[in-house]
C-alpha positions as CSV (number, residue, x, y, z in Angstrom):
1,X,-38.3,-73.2,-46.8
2,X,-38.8,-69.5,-48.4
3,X,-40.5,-66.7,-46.7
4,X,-44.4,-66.6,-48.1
5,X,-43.5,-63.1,-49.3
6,X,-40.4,-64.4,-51.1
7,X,-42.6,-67.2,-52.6
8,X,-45.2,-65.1,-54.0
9,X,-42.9,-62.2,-54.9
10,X,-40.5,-65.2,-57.2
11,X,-43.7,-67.0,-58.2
12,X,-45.0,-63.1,-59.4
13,X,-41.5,-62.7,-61.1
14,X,-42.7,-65.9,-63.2
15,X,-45.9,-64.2,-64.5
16,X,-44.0,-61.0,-64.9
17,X,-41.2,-62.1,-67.3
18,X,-43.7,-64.9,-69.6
19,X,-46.0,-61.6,-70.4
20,X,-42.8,-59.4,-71.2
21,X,-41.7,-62.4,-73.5
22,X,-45.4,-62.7,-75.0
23,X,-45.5,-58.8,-75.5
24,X,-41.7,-59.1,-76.9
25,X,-40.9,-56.8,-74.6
26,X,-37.5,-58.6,-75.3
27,X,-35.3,-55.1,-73.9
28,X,-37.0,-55.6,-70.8
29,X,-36.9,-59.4,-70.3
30,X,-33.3,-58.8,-70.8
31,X,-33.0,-56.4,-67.9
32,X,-34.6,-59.4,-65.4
33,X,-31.4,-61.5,-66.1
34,X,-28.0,-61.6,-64.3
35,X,-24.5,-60.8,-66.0
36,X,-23.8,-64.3,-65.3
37,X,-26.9,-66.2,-66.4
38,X,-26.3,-69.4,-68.0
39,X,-29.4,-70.3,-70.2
40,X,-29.7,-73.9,-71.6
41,X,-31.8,-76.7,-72.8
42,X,-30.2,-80.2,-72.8
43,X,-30.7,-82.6,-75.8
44,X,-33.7,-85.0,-74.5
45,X,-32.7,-88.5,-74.3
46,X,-34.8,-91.4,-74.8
47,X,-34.1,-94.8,-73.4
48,X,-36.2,-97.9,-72.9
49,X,-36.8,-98.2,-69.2
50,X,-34.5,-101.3,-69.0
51,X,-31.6,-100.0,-70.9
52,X,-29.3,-99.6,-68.7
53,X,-26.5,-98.7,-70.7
54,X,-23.7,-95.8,-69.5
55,X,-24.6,-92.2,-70.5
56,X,-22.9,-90.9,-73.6
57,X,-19.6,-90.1,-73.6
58,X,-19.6,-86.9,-74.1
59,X,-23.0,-86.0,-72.8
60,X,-26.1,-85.4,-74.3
61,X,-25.2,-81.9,-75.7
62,X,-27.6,-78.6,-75.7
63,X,-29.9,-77.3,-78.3
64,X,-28.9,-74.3,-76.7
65,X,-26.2,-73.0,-74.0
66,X,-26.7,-69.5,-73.9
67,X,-24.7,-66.1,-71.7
68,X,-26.9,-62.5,-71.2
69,X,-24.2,-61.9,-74.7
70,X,-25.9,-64.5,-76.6
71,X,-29.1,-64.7,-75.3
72,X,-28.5,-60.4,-76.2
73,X,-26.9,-61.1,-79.9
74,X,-30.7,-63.0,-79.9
75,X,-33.0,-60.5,-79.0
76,X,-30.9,-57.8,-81.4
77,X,-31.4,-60.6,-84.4
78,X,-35.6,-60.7,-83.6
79,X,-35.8,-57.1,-83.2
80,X,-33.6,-56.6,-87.2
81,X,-36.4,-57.3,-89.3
82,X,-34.9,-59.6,-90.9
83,X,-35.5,-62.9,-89.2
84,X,-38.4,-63.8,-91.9
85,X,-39.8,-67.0,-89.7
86,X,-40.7,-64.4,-87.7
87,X,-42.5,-61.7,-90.3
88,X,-45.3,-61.5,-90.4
89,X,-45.4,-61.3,-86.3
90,X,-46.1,-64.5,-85.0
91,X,-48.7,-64.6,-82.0
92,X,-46.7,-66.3,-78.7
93,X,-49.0,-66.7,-75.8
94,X,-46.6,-68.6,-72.6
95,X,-48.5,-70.3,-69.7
96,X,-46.9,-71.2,-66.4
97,X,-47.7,-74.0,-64.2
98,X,-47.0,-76.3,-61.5
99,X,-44.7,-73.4,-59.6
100,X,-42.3,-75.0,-56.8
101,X,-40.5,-72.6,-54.8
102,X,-37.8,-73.5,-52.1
103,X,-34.0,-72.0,-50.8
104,X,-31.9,-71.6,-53.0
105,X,-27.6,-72.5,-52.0
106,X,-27.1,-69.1,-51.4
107,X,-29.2,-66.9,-48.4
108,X,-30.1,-64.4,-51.5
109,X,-31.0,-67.3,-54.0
110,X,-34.4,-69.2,-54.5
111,X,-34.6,-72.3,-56.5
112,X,-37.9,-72.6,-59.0
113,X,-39.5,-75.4,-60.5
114,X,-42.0,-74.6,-63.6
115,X,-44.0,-76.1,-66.3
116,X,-43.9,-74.0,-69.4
117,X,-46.4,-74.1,-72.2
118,X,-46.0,-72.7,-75.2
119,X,-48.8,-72.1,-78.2
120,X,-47.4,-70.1,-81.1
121,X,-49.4,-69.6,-84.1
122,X,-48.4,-67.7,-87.3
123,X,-50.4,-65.9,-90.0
124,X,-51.4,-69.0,-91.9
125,X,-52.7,-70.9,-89.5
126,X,-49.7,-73.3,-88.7
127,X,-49.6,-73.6,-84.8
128,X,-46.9,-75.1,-82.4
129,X,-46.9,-76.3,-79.1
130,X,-44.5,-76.6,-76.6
131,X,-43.7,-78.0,-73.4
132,X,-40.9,-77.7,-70.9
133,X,-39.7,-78.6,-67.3
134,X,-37.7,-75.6,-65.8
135,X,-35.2,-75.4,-63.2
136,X,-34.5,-71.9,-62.3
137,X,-32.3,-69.8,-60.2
138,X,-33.6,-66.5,-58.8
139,X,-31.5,-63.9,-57.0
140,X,-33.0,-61.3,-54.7
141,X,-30.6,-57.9,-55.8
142,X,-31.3,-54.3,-55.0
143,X,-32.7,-54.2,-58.3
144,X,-35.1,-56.7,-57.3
145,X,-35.2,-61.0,-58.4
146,X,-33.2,-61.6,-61.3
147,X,-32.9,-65.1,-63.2
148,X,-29.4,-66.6,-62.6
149,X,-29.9,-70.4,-64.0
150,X,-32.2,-71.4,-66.3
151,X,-32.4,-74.8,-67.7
152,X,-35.3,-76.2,-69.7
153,X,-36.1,-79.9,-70.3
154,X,-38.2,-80.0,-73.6
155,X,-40.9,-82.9,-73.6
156,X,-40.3,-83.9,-77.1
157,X,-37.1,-85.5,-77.7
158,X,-37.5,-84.1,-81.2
159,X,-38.2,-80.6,-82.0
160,X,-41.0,-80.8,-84.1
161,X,-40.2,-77.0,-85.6
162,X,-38.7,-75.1,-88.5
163,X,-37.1,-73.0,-85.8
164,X,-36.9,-72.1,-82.4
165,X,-36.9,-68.4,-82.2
166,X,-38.7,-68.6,-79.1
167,X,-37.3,-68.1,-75.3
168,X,-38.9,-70.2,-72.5
C-alpha cells in the first residue's frame, strides 16, 4: 500500500502531465520522463472468447515502442511546422479516470493504473475519440515523480485515424 501523500502526490502527477500535453507544453512533459522510459502501445488483439488458440508467434507487435530519444525526435517533429495533420492547431483536451495507485517493485517506485480519454477535434469539424487502459511506472527522484513505464492498451483494435500524432 502507498503512503496517502504518495497517492495523491502520483495521482496529482496524472493531472499535471495530461494539461502540459493538452497545452503542448511538449518541452515540459518531456522533463517528467526518465532517461530510461520505455513508452509503448501493444497491437489490440481480438479473439472470440472460446478461441483458444496459442498467441502469435512473434507477439502481437506495438503501434509504438518508444525511448525519451524517440518519444524526443517526436516532440522536435510537432514543434517543425511542418507536420501538416497538425496545422492548423488541432484542439486536444485529455481526461483521466479510474486512477489506481499501489507499490511499485522498487521502495522509490509506484505502480498506476489509468483510463485515458482523448477528444481531439480539428478546424473543420472532424473529431476523434480515444480510449486507453494505462499501466504506469512512477519514480519518486530528487527532482520529484517521473514516468518510468508507460504502456497503453487502446480500446479499438483498429485505429480509426489518419494519424496518431497524439501522446497518451
Amino acid at each position: 500500500m502507498l503512503a496517502v501523500d504518495k497517492h495523491l502526490a502520483v495521482q496529482q502527477h496524472l493531472f499535471y502531465e495530461a494539461r502540459l500535453l493538452d497545452d503542448e507544453r511538449f518541452n515540459d512533459w518531456l522533463a517528467l520522463l526518465e532517461e530510461d522510459i520505455r513508452y509503448r502501445m501493444p497491437v489490440t488483439e481480438r479473439r472470440f472468447r472460446k478461441d483458444r488458440s496459442a498467441p502469435l508467434a512473434f507477439g502481437g507487435g506495438y503501434i509504438f515502442d518508444d525511448t525519451k530519444a524517440r518519444l524526443a525526435m517526436r516532440v522536435e517533429r510537432l514543434q517543425s511546422g511542418l507536420v501538416w495533420a497538425e496545422d492548423p492547431r488541432n484542439k486536444v483536451r485529455r481526461s483521466i479516470s479510474n486512477v489506481e495507485i499501489w507499490q511499485g517493485a522498487e521502495a522509490n517506485e509506484a505502480e498506476v493504473y489509468s483510463v485515458v480519454s482523448i477528444h481531439r477535434s480539428r478546424i473543420d469539424g472532424e473529431e476523434k475519440h480515444f480510449v486507453a487502459g494505462r499501466r504506469d511506472v512512477w519514480r519518486e527522484t530528487t527532482q520529484g515523480w517521473r514516468l518510468a513505464l508507460r504502456e497503453i492498451r487502446l480500446d479499438n483494435a483498429v485505429v480509426l485515424d489518419s494519424n496518431m500524432n497524439t501522446f497518451f
